[in-house]
C-alpha positions, 0 to 999 in steps of 0.5 A: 990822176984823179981826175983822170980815175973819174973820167974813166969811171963816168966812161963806164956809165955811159950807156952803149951806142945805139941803146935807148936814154931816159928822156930825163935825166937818170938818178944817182946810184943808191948810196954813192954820195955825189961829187962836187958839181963844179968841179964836174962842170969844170971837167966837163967843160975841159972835155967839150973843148977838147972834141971829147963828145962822150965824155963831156956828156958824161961829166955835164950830166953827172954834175947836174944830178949832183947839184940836184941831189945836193938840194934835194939833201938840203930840202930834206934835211932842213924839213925834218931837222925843223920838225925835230929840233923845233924853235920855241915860241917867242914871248908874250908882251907880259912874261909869266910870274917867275920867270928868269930874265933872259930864259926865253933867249936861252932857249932860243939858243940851244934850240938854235944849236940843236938845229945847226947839229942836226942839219950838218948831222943829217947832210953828212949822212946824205952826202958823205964826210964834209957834208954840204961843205964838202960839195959848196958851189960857188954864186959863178957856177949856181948862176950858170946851172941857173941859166941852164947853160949846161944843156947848151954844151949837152945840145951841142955834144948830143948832136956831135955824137948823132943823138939828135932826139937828146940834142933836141930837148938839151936846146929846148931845155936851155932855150926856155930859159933863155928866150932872147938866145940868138944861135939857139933860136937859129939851132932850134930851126935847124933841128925842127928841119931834120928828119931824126927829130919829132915834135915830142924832142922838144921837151923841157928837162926841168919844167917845175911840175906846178907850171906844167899843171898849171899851162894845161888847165889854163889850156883846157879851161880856156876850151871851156873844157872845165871837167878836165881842167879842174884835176890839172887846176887842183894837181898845180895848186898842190905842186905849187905849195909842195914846191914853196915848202920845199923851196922854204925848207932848203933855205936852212943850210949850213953856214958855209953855203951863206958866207959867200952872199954874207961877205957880198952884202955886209963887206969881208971886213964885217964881224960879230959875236955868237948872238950877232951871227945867229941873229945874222943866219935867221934874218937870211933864211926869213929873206930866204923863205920870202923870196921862195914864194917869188921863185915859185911864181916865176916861170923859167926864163922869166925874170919877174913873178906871176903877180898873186900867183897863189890867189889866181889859182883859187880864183881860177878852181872857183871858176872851174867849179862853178862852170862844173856844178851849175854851168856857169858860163865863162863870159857871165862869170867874168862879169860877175 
């Protein structure tokens, strides 16, 4: 019955026939808290086997803006609960005159405590009772949302239902991570042949904004058009450090979203005391915040970084810079 009450209420979302979508996804509605996005991927998956088109659009799309908004949460909590309940500063080699043993241990502790507390406070508020744990997705389904196989069901249901411009960018959005896709490859050729698709369809949904930045000064850079190159070139070094701060700052979630990952490197059967739990917990969100700069140089559909993604794209605004200022052309200043 209840799911039932929410498929007939995402019914009620969809937009009448023939009215104009956004070209991305649209936002969650002001205050109402997200549901849990696998058991809305998991409905909607029921509804795309069942032929029941308009549906299946309804719950695959909700349940990525749910997934979105759940990070999002966790992004903007983990970033202010880090600056209201700030860790202290680790010891010197030499301890000042006075000081208790163990003082410093204490202080980590509490502070540690108080981080926790804010963090569940904080996604509660966000994502209704049960916060985060209330909504945790399990390493099957994040793979799946990592792969964008959800627009590979939206492409398919958008073309049952003659929306051909929307199945159009679900492809192109599931195939650039997915490259090696064979029937995509064969559904993109079909789509590009048809009359009601533009080459404006094929955009992707999710492209991370620093990447697009980033492809558009390179593009411009290389018709040594470096005027225009260098806003675009500035513009994906700012979004690239937003993105790894962002990335780094969901990185401090609740405990339950770290179990599952916990239980598959250490083995169920592992167990500790407080100290070894939270000395556990912090070694995950360093691992963490290390893998976010790879993440950050990792374009989509790809499965290894940009190598020194960051410092290329100082070298590559130097470059700019020096092609705008004093001319310098783009042959001597690869020789130089």
């Amino acid at each position: 019955m209840l799911r039932l009450l929410r498929l007939l209420l995402l019914l009620l979302l969809l937009p009448p026939p023939g009215s104009p979508e956004p070209p991305g996804l649209a936002t969650l509605s002001p205050g109402a808290p997200p549901q849990a996005p696998d058991l809305l991927y998991a409905d909607g998956l029921r509804a795309y086997s069942a032929g029941a088109w308009a549906p299946a659009v309804a719950l695959l799309r909700e349940a990525l803006r749910s997934l979105d908004e759940l990070g999002r949460t966790r992004r903007d909590c983990g970033a202010r609960c880090a600056a209201e309940a700030a860790l202290p500063d680790a010891p010197g080699p030499d301890p000042p005159p006075g000081a208790a043993p163990g003082a410093w241990e204490r202080l980590l502790l509490r502070a540690a405590l108080r981080r926790a507390e804010c963090l569940s406070q904080c996604a509660a508020r966000r994502l209704g009772p049960g916060g985060a744990a209330r909504l945790r997705v399990g390493g099957a389904v994040r793979d799946a949302f990592r792969r964008r196989e959800p627009y590979n069901y939206l492409q398919r249901a958008y073309y049952q239902l003659k929306k051909l411009d929307l199945a159009a960018a679900a492809a192109h959005t599931f195939f650039v991570a997915n490259p090696t896709h064979l029937q995509m490859r064969e559904d993109m050729a079909k789509y590009r042949r048809m009359s009601g698709v533009r080459p404006q369809s094929f955009r992707d949904l999710e492209t991370p904004p620093h990447w697009a930045a980033y492809d558009s000064g390179l593009e411009l850079l290389g018709r040594q058009e470096a005027a225009l190159a260098l806003p675009r070139l500035e513009e994906a070094l700012q979004e690239s450090l937003a993105q790894l701060e962002s990335c780094r700052a969901g990185c401090e979630g609740p405990e339950e979203l770290q179990r599952e990952e916990e239980e598959e490197e250490e083995g169920p059967g592992s167990q500790g005391g407080l100290y070894e739990a939270i000395a556990g917990h912090w070694i995950r969100v360093l691992q963490c915040r290390q893998r976010c700069v790879e993440e950050t140089a990792t374009r989509p559909g790809r499965s290894f970084p940009v190598p020194d993604f960051l410092p290329s794209q100082l070298r590559r605004l130097q470059e700019a810079h020096a092609q705008v200022q004093w001319g310098i052309c783009p042959r001597l200043w690869k020789m130089s």
